[in-house]
Steps between C-alpha positions, in 0.01 A plus 500: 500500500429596869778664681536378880705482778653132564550397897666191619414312819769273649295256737855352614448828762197374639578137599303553819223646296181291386298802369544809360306848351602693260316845467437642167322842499210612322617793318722334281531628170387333183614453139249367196618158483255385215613677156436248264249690310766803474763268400318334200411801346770754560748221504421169325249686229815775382746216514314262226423809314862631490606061396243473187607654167280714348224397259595585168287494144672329255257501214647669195309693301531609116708812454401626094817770351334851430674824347438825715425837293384798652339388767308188283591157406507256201554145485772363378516299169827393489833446717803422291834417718799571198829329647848592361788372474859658422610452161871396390615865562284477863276748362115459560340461151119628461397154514670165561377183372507123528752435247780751704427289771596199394174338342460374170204442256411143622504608884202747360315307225461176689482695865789270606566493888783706497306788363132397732718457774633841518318776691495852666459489865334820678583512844265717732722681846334725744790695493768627269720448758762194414534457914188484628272458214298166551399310171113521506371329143665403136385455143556258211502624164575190241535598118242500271406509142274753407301536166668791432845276480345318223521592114210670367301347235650162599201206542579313771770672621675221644902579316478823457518616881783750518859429501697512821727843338145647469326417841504770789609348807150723670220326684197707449189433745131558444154476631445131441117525700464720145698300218574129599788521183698771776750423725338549824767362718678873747225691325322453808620549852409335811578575848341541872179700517578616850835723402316738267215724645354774327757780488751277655663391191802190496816522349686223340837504383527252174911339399491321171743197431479301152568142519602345178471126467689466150861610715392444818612901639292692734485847410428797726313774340533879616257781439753823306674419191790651628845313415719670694342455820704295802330209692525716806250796335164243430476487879517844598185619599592893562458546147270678263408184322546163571727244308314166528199484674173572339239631711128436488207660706228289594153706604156407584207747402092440427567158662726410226862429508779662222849531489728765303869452363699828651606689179745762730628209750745366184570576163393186301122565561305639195120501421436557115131516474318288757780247517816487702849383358741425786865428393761324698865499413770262552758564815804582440774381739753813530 
């Protein structure tokens, strides 16, 4: 805007007047006036950039679980995710199985709803932070029969599957693009391309919780088989280890995209052979 001076002529003065001059000199200053070019791209241009969100890739790619070793990798063959539960003295056994959790040989043998229904839920934070973390992804993991949980020698094998006292309550995963009889559901995982770079690894931060459709409970699942520990020590994070997260690494390398399971982040990671066997342990409410 041009800056001027404003003048005011009263012609009730001149009432005797028909005519009048006003002189306005020649070496008046000037101001550009005609900025509308300046405007639209310093102004107008920044603005509509600064109002429109960013353009973000949301195509997930294929993340495949690899085990580190001196500087090499290996495939992984197997992921097995072993959940306990305290026993009657609430003491974690080795292994805990359908049967101590309420399920009985029909739920198994006939894969009755309460037992199909049930499931382990993974869910995937960007922080191990309880206050700020945001929830970024979960998994599913339904039961399954396995040929191992069948009798040997039995043809078909249909009444021999194993009895609820006898079945682990585990969900192991495998390379189903390999074996079609594997479970190939959370072997797998799948998130946004444009997080990982090449030596710009992402973190998640993984919370278990068991749902268990023959009762109906909800079950919160902790990473340290401790049971002494108070409610108020899983969320520290000043620790040396943590108490319920599980933490995963996703890389990208050779134009390919991996992710490891953190074996010094927690306690309940462990890799026997070329597999990984993650356990998860019920909370306890002191």
């Amino acid at each position: 805007m041009m800056s001027v001076n404003k003048y005011t002529v009263n012609f009730s003065n001149f009432n005797e007047t028909t005519g009048g001059t006003i002189n306005i000199p020649i070496n008046m200053g000037y101001q550009l006036v005609d900025q509308d070019e300046i405007v639209q791209t310093k102004f107008v241009d920044y603005e509509i950039k600064n109002n429109i969100n960013d353009t973000l890739d949301y195509d997930k790619v294929k993340f495949t679980p690899i085990i580190t070793t001196n500087n090499s990798f290996a495939f992984v063959n197997d992921i097995t995710y072993r959940l306990h539960f305290l026993n009657d003295i609430n003491q974690f056994n080795q292994f805990t199985y359908f049967g101590n959790l309420g399920f009985d040989n029909f739920d198994i043998k006939f894969r009755k709803k309460a037992f199909t229904n049930s499931f382990l839920r993974l869910n995937f934070y960007d922080s191990d932070s309880t206050i700020t973390q945001r929830l970024l992804s979960f998994i599913t993991l339904f039961p399954k029969i396995n040929p191992t949980d069948y009798s040997t020698g039995a043809t078909p094998p249909w009444g021999t599957v194993t009895s609820a006292n006898s079945l682990k309550v585990q969900f192991t995963l495998g390379n189903s693009l390999i074996d079609r009889r594997l479970n190939g559901e959370g072997f797998f995982i799948y998130h946004y391309k444009d997080e990982v770079a090449i030596d710009l690894p992402k973190e998640l931060y993984m919370r278990a919780e068991f749902n268990n459709a023959k009762n109906g409970k909800t079950t919160g699942l902790m990473s340290t088989s401790n049971t002494t520990i108070s409610i108020d020590s899983l969320i520290l994070t000043n620790q040396t280890t943590n108490n319920i997260f599980t933490k995963y690494i996703l890389k990208k390398g050779g134009g390919q995209y991996y992710y490891e399971i953190d074996v010094d982040y927690s306690t309940n990671v462990d890799i026997v052979s070329n597999n990984y066997i993650i356990d998860l342990y019920q909370i306890i409410a002191i």
